[in-house]
VEXDREN-2710 file (C-alpha; in Angstrom, 1 decimal):
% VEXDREN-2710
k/r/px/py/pz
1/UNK/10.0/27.9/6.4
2/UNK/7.8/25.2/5.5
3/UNK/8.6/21.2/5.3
4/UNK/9.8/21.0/1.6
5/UNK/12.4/24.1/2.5
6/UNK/13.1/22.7/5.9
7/UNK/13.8/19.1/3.9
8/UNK/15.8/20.7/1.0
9/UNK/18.2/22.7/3.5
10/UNK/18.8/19.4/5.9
11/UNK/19.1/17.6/2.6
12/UNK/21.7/19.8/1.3
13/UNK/23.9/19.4/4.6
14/UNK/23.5/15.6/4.5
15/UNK/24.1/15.1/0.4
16/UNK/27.5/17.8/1.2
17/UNK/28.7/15.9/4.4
18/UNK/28.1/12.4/2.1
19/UNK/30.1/14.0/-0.7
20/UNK/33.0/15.5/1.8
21/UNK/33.0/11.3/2.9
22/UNK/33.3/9.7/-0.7
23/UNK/36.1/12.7/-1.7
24/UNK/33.4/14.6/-4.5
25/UNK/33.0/17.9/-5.2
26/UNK/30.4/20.5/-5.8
27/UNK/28.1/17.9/-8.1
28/UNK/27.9/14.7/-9.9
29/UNK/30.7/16.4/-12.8
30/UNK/33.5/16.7/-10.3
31/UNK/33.6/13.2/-10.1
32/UNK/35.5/12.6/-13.4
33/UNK/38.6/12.0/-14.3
34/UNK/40.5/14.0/-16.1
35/UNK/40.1/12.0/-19.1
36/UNK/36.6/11.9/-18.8
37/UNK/36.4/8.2/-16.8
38/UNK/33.5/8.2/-13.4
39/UNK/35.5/7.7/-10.2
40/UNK/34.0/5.9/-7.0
41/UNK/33.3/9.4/-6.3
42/UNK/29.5/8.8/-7.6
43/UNK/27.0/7.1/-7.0
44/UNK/28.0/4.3/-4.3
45/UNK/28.5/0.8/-5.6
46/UNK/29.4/-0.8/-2.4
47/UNK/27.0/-3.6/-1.1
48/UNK/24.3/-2.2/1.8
49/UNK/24.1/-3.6/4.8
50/UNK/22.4/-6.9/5.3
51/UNK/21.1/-5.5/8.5
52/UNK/19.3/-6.8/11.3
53/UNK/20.5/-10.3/11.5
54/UNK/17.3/-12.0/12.9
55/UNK/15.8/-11.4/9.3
56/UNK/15.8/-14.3/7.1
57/UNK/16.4/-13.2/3.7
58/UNK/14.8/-15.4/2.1
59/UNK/11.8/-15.1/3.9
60/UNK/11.8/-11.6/2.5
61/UNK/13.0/-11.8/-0.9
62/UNK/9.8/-14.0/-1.2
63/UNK/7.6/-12.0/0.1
64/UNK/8.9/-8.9/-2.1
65/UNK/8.2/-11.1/-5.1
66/UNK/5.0/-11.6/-4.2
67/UNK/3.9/-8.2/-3.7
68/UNK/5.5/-6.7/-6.9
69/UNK/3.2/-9.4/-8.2
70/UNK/0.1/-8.0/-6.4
71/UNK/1.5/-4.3/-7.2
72/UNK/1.6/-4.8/-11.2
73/UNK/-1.7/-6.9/-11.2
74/UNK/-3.7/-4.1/-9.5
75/UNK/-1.7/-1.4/-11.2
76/UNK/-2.6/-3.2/-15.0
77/UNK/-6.4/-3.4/-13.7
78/UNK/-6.6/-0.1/-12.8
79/UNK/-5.0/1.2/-16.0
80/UNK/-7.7/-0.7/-17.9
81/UNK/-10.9/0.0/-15.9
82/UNK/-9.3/3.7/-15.0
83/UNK/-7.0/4.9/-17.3
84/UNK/-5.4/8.3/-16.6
85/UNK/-2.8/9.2/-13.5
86/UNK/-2.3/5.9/-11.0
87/UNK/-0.6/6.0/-7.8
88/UNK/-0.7/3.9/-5.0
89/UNK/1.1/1.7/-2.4
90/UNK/0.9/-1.7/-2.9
91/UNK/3.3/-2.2/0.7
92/UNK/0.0/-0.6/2.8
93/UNK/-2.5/-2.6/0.7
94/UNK/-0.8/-5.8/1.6
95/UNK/-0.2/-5.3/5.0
96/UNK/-3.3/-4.4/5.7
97/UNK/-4.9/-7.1/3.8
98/UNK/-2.0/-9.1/5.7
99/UNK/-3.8/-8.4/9.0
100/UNK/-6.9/-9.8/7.7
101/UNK/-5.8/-12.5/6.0
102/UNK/-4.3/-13.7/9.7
103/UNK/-8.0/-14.2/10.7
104/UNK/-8.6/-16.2/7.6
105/UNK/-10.0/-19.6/6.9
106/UNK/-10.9/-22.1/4.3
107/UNK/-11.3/-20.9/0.6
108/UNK/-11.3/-17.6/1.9
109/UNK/-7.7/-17.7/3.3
110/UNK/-6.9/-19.4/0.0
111/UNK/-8.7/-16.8/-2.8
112/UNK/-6.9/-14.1/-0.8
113/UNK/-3.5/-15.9/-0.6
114/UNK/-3.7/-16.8/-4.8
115/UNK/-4.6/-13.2/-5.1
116/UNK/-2.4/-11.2/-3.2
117/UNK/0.7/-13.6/-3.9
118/UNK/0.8/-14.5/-0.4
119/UNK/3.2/-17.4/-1.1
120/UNK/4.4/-17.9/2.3
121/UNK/1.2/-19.5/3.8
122/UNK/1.5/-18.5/7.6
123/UNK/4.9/-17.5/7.2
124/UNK/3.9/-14.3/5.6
125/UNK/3.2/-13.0/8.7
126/UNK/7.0/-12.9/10.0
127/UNK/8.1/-12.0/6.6
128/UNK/5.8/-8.6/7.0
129/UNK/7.8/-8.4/10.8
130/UNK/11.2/-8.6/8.9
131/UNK/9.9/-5.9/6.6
132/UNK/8.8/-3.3/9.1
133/UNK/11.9/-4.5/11.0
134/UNK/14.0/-3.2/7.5
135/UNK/12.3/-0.6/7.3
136/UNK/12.5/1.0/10.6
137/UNK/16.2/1.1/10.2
138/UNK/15.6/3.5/7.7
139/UNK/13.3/5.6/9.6
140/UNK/16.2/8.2/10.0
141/UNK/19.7/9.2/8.4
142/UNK/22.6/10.1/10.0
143/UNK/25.2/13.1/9.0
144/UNK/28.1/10.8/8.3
145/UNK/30.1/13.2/9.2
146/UNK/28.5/14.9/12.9
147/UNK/26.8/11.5/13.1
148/UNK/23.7/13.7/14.0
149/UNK/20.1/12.6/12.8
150/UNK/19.2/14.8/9.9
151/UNK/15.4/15.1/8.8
152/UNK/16.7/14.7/4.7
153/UNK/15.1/11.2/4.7
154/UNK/11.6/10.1/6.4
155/UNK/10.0/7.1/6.3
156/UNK/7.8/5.6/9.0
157/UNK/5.4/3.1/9.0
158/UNK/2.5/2.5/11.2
159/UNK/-0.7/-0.1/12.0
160/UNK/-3.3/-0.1/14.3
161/UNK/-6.9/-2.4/14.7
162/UNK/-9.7/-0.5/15.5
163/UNK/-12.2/-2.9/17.2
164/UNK/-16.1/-2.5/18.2
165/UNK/-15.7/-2.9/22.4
166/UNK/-17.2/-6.2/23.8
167/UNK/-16.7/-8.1/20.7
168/UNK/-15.3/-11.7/21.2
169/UNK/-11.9/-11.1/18.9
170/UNK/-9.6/-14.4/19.1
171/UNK/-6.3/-13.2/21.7
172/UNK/-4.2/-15.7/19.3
173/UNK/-5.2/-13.3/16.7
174/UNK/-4.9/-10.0/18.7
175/UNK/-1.4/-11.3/19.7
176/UNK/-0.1/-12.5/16.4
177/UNK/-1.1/-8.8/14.7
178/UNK/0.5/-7.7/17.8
179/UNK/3.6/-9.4/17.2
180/UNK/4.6/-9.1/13.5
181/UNK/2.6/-6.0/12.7
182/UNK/3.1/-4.3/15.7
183/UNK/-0.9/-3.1/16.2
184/UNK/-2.6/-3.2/19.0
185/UNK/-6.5/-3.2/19.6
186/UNK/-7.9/0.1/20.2
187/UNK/-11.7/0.0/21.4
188/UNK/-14.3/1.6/19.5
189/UNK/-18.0/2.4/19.9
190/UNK/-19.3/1.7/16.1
191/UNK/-22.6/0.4/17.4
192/UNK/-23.2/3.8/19.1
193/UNK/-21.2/6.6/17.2
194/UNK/-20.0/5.1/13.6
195/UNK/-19.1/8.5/12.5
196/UNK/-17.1/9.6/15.2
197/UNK/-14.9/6.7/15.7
198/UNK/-14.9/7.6/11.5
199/UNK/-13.2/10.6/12.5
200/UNK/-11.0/9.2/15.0
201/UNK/-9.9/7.1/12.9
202/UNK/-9.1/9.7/10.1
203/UNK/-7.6/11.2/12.4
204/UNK/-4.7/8.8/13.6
205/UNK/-4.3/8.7/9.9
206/UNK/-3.7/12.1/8.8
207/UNK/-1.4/12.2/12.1
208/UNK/0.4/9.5/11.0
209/UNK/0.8/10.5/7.2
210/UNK/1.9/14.7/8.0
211/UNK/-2.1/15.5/7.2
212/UNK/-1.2/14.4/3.4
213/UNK/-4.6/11.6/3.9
214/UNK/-6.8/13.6/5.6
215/UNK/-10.0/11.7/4.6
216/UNK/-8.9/7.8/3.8
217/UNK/-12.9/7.2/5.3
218/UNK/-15.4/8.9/3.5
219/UNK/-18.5/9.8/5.1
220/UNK/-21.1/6.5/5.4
221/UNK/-18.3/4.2/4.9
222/UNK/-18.6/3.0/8.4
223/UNK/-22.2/2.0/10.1
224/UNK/-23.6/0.3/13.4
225/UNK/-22.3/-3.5/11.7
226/UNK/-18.4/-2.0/11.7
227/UNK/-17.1/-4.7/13.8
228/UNK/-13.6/-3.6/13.1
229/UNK/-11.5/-1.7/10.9
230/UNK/-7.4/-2.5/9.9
231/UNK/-5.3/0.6/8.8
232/UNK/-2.1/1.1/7.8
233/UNK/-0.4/4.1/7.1
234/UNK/3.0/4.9/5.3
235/UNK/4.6/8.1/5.2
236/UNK/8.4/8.9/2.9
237/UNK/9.7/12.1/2.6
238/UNK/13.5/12.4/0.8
239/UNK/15.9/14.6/-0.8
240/UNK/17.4/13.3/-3.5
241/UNK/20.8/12.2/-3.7
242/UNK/21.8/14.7/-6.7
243/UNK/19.4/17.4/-6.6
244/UNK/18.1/19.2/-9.4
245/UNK/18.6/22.7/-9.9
246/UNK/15.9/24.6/-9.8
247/UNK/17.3/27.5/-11.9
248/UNK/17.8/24.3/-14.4
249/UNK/14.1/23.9/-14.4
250/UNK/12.3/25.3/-17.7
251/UNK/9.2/24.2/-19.3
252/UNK/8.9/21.4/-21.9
253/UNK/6.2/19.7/-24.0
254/UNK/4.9/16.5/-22.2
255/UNK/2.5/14.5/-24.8
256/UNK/-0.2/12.0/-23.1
257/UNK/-0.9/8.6/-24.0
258/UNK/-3.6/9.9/-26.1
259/UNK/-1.5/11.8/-28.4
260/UNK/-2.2/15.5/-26.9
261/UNK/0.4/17.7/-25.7
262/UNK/0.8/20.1/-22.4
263/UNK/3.7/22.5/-21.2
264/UNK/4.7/20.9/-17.9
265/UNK/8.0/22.5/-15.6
266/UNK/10.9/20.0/-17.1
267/UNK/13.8/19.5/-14.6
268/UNK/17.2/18.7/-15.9
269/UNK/20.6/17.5/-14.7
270/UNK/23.6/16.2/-16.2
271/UNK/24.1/13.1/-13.5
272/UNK/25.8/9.9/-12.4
273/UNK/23.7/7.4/-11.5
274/UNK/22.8/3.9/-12.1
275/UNK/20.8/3.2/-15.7
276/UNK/20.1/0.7/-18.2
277/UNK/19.0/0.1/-21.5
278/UNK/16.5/-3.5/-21.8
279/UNK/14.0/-4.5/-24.9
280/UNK/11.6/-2.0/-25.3
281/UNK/12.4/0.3/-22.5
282/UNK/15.0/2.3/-20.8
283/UNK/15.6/3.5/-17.0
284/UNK/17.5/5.0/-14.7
285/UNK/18.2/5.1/-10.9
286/UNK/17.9/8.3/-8.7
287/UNK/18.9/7.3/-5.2
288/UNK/17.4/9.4/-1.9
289/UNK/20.0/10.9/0.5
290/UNK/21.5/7.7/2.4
291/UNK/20.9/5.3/-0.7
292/UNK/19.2/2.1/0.5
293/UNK/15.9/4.1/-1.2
294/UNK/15.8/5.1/-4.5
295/UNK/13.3/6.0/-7.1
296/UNK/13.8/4.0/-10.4
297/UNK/12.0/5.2/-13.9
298/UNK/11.1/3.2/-16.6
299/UNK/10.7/5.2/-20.2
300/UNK/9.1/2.5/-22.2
301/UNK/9.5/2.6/-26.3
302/UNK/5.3/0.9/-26.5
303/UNK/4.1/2.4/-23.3
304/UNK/0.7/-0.1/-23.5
305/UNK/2.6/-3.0/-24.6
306/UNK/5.3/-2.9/-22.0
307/UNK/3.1/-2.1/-19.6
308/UNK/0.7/-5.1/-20.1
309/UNK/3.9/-7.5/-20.3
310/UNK/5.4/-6.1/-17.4
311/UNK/5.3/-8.7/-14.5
312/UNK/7.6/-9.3/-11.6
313/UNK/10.2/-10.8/-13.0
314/UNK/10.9/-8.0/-15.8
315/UNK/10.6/-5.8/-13.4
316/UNK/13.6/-7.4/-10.7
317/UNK/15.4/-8.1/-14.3
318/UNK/15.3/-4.2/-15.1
319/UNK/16.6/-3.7/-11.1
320/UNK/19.5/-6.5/-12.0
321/UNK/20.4/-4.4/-15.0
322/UNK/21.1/-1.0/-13.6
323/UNK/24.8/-0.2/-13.8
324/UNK/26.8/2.7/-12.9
325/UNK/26.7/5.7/-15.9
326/UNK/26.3/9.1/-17.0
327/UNK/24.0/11.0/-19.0
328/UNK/21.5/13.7/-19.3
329/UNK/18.1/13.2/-17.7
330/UNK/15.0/15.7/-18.2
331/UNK/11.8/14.8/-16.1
332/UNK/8.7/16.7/-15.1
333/UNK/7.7/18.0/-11.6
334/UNK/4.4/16.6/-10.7
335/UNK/2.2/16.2/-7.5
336/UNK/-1.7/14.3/-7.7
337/UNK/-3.0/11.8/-5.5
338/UNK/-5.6/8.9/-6.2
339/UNK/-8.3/7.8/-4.2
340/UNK/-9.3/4.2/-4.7
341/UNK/-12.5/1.2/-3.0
342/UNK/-10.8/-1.9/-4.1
343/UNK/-13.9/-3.9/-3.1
344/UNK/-15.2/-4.8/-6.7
345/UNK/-11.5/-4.8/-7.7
346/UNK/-9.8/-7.5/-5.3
347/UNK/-13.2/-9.6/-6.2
348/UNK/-12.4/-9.3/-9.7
349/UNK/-8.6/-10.0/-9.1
350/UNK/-9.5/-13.5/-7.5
351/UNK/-11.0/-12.8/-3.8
352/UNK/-14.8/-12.5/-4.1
353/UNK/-15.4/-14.6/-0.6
354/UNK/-14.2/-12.6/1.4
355/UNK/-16.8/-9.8/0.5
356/UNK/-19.8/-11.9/1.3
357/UNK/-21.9/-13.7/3.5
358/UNK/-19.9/-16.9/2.3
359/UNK/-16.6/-15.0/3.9
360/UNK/-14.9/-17.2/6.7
361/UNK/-12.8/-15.2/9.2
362/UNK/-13.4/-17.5/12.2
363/UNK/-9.5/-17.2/13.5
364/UNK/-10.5/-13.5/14.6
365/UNK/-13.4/-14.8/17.0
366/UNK/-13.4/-16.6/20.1
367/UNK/-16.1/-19.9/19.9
368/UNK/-17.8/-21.3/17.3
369/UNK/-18.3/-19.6/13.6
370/UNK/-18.1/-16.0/12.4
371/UNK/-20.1/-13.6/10.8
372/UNK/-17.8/-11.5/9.5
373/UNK/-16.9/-10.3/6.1
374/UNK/-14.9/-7.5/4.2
375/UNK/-17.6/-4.9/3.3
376/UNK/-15.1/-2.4/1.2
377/UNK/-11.2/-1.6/1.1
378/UNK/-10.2/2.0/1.1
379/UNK/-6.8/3.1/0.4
380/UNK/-5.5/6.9/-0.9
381/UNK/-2.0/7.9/-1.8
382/UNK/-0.3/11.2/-2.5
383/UNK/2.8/11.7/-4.0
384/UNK/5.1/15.2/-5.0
385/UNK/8.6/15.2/-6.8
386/UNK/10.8/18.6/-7.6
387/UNK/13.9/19.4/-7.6
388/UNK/14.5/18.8/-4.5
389/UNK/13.5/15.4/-3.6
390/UNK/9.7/13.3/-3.1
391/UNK/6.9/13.1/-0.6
392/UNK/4.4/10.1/-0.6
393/UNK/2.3/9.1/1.6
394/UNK/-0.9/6.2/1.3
395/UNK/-3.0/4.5/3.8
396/UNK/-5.1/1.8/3.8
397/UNK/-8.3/0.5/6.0
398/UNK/-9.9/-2.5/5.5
399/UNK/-13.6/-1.6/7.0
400/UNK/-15.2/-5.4/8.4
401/UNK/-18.8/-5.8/9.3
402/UNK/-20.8/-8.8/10.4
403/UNK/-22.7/-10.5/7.8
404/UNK/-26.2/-9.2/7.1
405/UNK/-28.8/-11.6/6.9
406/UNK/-29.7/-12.4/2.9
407/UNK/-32.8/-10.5/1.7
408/UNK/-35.4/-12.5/-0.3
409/UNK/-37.2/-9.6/-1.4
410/UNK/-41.1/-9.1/-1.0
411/UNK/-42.5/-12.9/-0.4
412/UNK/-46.3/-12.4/-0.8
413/UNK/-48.7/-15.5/0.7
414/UNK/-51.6/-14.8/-1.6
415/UNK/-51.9/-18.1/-3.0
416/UNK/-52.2/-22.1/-1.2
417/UNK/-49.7/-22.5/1.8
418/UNK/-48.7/-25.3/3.9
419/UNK/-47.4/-24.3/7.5
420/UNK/-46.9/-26.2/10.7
421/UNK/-45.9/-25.4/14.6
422/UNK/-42.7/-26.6/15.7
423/UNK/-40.9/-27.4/18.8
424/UNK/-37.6/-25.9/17.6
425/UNK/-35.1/-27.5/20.2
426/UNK/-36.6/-31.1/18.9
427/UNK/-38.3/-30.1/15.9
428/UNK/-41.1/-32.2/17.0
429/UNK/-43.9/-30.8/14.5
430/UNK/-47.1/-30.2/17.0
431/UNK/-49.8/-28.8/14.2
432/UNK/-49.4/-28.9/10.5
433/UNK/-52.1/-27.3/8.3
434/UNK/-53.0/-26.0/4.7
435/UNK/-54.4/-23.3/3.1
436/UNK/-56.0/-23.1/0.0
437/UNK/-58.6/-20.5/0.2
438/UNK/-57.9/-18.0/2.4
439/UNK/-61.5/-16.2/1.6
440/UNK/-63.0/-19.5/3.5
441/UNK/-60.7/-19.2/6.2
442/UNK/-62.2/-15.8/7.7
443/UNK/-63.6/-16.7/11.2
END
């Protein structure tokens, strides 16, 4: 029995155990009235928990703004540059970035604030901790009824620094990744064996993501000037609330943006859940088992249009809108992942110092200045829905290098020259001289 089947059983006892709680039946139907009317039998309406009570909610609702922000700016660039299939997790791109941005300074701080909506200034930083704090309390779910953990709904979140050994890294900046993003420094020996702490590294990630990102660094992508490398890595696996049938499962005609057509698995149900109907689009809700996660679709009338106009708050407006209803929904099966270097994109997006020698990341060094600068971003994400539920997983790693020295090319003295002899402590100038014919100059 493999993960999905091991998930769909465990899903089925939890989703039955949730239903014996709220008084419904066998599925969403039995949750009628006579008459026809939904009963609180559905889909729950009551208000989640507010949850751990150190988080400032505020703080948070800010900070999820701002990254729904990030998310649909990205998304819309890739859709023009790219085109085609897009997935990706904006959460691991901004956390990681996060991390970096803590080491920060000057107009680099500020390019990578404007462009990944960090609108918190330094209080980002414990706005991510109340995140991961959220999240972990949705790491597991409970049978409501055994109160046993059930394995019907993953999630888990993890960070770590990689970090070339000897290098003077600021503790205040160790300690504050420490702190809110829970990742500690592990050693590495870039200098003497980039490609396997490459592996190692790709490793840890394929650990933490069930071996769904096996290969987040490509080979080459780190080299002897890898100071350090930031990686997140997020990993969901769910059942859905109301699972499709699989014997309701036929195949349909999908047509593309382009216009063309392809027969695709179409999944159907006749469900309550939450929906709603705004200009230009429709979409509904389909909750995971335990409900604090769900997966809401948007089935736009102008696809391109909408999608170009869609900005943060149209999107939380859509989220306001969903209310409790019925109705049929028919949606394709599909699995794909997307492997993406955001370096040229984040520069076009508004954060092109922090990619050069210009790039100013002195809080990550102990003593005077710092040579260090973002040399690419790498980030992969895979993602499966069926009948019975989704799997996603995405990591990020921001690689960091110290600045190379700029090249000026060949620089030929074949033609008159000054030079002098200087004493570089005082630059006290002890011979200057000329040369404009070398051919005399011969011995």
């Amino acid at each position: 029995m493999d993960r999905r089947d091991l998930l769909a059983l465990s899903g089925a006892l939890a989703a039955a155990a949730l239903a014996g709680c709220t008084g419904g039946g066998d599925g969403p139907s039995d949750t009628d009235d006579p008459d026809g009317t939904p009963t609180d039998g559905g889909a729950s309406t009551e208000t989640p928990p507010s949850g751990d009570p150190a988080v400032d909610d505020e703080r948070l609702a800010a900070l999820a703004s701002g990254n729904a922000e990030f998310a649909l700016d990205l998304a819309q660039y890739l859709a023009t540059e790219q085109g085609g299939n897009q997935f990706f997790s904006p959460y691991s791109i901004s956390v990681a970035l996060a991390m970096t941005y803590a080491g920060a300074r000057g107009e680099t701080a500020t390019q990578m604030a404007e462009t990944l909506h960090y609108t918190l200034g330094e209080e980002v930083h414990p706005a991510f901790a109340d995140l991961r704090t959220a999240l972990q309390a949705r790491e597991t779910t409970e049978d409501p009824v055994e109160g046993d953990e059930v394995d019907a709904f993953q999630l888990s979140v993890a960070n770590a620094l990689w970090g070339q050994e000897g290098y003077p890294f600021a503790e205040d900046y160790l300690s504050l990744v420490e702190k809110h993003y829970g990742a500690g420094l592990r050693e590495a020996d870039f200098a003497g064996d980039a490609e396997g702490e490459r592996e190692r590294i790709n490793d840890w990630v394929a650990e933490q993501t069930e071996d769904r990102i096996e290969d987040l660094l490509p080979p080459g992508s780190l080299s002897p000037a890898t100071v350090l490398v930031l990686t997140n890595a997020i990993y969901f696996m769910a059942s859905w609330q109301f699972e499709f049938d699989p014997a309701d499962t036929e195949d349909g005609t999908f047509t593309a943006l382009d216009g063309t057509e392809s027969t695709v698995p179409m999944m159907h149900q006749n469900l309550r859940t939450n929906y709603a109907s705004v200009p230009g689009a429709e979409a509904v809700e389909l909750p995971y088992v335990g409900e604090d996660v769900s997966m809401v679709l948007i089935l736009p009338e102008d696809f391109e249009d909408f999608e170009r106009s869609l900005d943060a708050d149209r999107l939380f407006g859509i989220f306001e809108q969903l209310h409790d209803a019925r109705g049929d929904l028919a949606m394709p099966k599909f699995e794909y992942e997307t492997e993406l270097r955001l370096s040229s994109v984040l520069s076009d997006l508004g954060m092109p110092v922090a990619f050069g020698s210009e790039a100013d990341f002195s809080g990550m060094v102990e003593g005077e200045g710092s040579d260090l600068q973002i040399d690419d971003v790498y980030h992969e994400a895979f993602v499966s829905v069926d009948e019975q539920g989704t799997e996603a997983a995405a990591s990020t790693a921001v690689v960091m290098l110290e600045s190379a020295p700029p090249e000026w090319g060949e620089l030929r003295f074949d033609r008159p020259f000054l030079f002098c002899v200087r004493d570089r402590p005082t630059d006290a100038v002890l011979f200057l001289g000329r040369v404009v014919d070398a051919g005399q100059a011969q011995g």
